[in-house]
C-alpha positions as CSV (number, residue, x, y, z in Angstrom):
1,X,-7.1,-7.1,16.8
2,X,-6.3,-10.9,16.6
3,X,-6.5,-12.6,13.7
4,X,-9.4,-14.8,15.1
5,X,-11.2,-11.7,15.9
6,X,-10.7,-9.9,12.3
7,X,-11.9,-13.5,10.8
8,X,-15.2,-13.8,13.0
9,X,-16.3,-10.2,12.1
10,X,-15.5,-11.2,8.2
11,X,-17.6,-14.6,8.8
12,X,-20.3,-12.7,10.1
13,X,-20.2,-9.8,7.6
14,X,-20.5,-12.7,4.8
15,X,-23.8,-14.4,6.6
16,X,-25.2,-11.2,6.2
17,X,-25.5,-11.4,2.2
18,X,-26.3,-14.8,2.2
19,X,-29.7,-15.4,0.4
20,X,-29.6,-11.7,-1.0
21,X,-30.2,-11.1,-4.7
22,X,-26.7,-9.3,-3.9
23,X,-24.7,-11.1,-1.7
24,X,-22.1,-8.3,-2.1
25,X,-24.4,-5.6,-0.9
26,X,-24.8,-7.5,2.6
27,X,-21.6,-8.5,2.9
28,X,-21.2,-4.8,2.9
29,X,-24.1,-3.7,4.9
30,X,-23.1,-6.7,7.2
31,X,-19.3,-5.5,7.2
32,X,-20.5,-1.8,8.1
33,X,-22.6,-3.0,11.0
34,X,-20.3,-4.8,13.2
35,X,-17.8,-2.3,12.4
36,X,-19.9,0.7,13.5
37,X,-20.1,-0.7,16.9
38,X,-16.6,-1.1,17.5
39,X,-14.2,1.8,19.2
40,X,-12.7,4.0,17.1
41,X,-9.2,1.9,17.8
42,X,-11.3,-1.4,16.6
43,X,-12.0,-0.4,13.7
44,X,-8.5,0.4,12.6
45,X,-7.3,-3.1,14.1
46,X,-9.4,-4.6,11.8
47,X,-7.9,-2.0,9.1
48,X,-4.7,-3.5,10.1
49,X,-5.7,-7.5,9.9
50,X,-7.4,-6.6,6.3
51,X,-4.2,-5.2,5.5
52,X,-2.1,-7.8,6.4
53,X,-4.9,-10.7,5.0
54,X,-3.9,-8.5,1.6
55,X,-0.4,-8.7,1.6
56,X,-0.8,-12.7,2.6
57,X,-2.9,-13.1,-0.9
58,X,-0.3,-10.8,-2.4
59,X,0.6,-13.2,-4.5
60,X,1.2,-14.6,-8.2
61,X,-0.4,-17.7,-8.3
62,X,-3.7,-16.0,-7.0
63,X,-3.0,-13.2,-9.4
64,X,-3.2,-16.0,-12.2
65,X,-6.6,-17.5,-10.7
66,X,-7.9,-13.8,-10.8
67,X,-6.9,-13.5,-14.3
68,X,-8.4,-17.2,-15.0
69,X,-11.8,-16.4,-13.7
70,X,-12.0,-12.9,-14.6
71,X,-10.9,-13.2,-18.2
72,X,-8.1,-11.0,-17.5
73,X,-6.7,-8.7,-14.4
74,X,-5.0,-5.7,-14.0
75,X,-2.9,-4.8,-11.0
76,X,-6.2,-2.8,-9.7
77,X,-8.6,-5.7,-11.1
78,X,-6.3,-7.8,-8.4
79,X,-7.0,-5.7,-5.6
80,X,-10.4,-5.8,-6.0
81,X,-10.1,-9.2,-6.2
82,X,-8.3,-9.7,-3.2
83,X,-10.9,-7.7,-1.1
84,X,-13.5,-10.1,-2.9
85,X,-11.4,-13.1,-1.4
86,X,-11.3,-12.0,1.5
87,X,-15.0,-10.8,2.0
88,X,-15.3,-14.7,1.1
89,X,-14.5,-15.5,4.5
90,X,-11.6,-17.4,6.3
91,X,-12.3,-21.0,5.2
92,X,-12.5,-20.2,1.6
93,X,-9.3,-17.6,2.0
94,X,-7.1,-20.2,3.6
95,X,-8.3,-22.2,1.2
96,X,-6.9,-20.4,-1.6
97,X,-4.3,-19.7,0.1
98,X,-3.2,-23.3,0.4
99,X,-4.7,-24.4,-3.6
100,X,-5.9,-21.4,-5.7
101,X,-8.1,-24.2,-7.5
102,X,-9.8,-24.5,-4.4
103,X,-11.7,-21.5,-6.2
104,X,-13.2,-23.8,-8.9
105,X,-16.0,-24.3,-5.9
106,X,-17.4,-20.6,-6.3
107,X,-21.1,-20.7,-7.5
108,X,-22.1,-17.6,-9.8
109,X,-25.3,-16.4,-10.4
110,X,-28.3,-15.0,-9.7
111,X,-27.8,-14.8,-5.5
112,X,-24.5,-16.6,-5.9
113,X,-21.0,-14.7,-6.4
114,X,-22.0,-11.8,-9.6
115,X,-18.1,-11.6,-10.0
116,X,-14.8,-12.5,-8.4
117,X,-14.4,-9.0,-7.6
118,X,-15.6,-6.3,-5.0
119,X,-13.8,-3.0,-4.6
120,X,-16.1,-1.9,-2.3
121,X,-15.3,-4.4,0.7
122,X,-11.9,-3.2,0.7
123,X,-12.9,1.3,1.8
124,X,-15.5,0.2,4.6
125,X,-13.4,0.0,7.5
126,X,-11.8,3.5,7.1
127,X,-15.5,4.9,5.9
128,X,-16.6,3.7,9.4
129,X,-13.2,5.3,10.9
130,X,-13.8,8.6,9.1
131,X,-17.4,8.9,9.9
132,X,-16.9,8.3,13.6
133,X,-14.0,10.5,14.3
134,X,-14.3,13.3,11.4
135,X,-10.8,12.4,10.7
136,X,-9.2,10.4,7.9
137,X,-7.6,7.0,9.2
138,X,-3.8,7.2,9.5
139,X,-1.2,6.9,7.0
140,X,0.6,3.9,9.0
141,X,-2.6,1.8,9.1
142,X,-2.2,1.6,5.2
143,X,1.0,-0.6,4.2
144,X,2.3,-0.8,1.1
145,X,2.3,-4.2,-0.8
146,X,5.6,-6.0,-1.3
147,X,7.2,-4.5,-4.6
148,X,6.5,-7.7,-6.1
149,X,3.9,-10.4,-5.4
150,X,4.9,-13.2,-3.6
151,X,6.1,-16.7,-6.1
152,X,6.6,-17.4,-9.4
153,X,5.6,-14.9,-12.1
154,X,3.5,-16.3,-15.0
155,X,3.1,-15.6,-18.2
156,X,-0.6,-15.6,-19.8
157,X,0.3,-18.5,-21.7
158,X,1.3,-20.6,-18.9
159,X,-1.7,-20.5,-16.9
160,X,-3.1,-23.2,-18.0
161,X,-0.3,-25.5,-16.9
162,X,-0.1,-23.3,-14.1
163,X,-3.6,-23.7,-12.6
164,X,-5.1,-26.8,-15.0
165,X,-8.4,-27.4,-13.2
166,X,-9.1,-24.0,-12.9
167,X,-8.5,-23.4,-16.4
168,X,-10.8,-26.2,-17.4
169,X,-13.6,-25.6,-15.6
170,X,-16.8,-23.3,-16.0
171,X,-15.1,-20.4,-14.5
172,X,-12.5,-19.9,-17.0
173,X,-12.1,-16.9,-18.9
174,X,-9.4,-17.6,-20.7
């Protein structure tokens, strides 16, 4: 599966949970959809484009955005995070890709983002995989994360000059 094609099934996915008292829900619901009518093989493309869309985000100074706006982040909390990112859709990934302030834009609320986290987004592809072939997805689809993220490591009291505007603003945890 193409990049392109991974990204229009995301964008799609994420129009499904727009207006919903739980945007996250659809997304899901939306995610699950379009997967389940995709060939067995699809569906573990896409496995492979999520995967490699983690391992792009796989890195520090999104790690210290996570921790900004979730007032704090564990390695797991960064996962989550990542799938939460990503379930965003491609303009808003790319663009915290290229600014991880770009994230200061997020609305939260009441039919807005809850959280900056959603585990959930990041098991439905192999849930679809499993359920169509009554076999577990394979180990190879699953790569394993660069030992280390990707840039400069921070220390929690460096992320404000690290990420300033993100610090500042409303979403701040810190």
């Amino acid at each position: 599966m193409t990049d392109d094609e991974f990204w229009a099934i995301i964008d799609a996915a994420k129009t499904h949970g727009q207006g919903l008292d739980d945007p996250f829900e659809g997304r899901e619901e939306g995610l699950r959809e379009r997967l389940e009518a995709l060939e067995p093989a699809r569906v573990l493309g896409f496995e492979k484009a999520f995967q490699r869309a983690m391992t792009r985000a796989y890195r520090w100074d999104l790690w210290g955005a996570a921790f900004i706006i979730n007032g704090g982040c564990s390695d797991d909390g960064f996962t989550d995070f990542r799938h939460w990112l990503i379930s965003m859709g491609r303009e808003r990934f790319e663009g915290a890709l290229a600014d991880p302030q770009s994230l200061i834009d997020v609305e939260f609320g009441p039919g807005k983002e809850q959280d900056a986290s959603f585990e959930g987004f990041g098991y439905v592809a192999m849930d679809v995989y499993e359920t169509a072939t009554g076999n577990p997805a394979l180990e190879d689809v699953h790569a394993e994360p660069p030992h280390e993220p990707d840039g400069k490591r921070w220390k929690e009291d460096g992320l404000r000059e690290l990420l300033p505007r993100l610090a500042a603003s409303s979403l701040s945890q810190l």
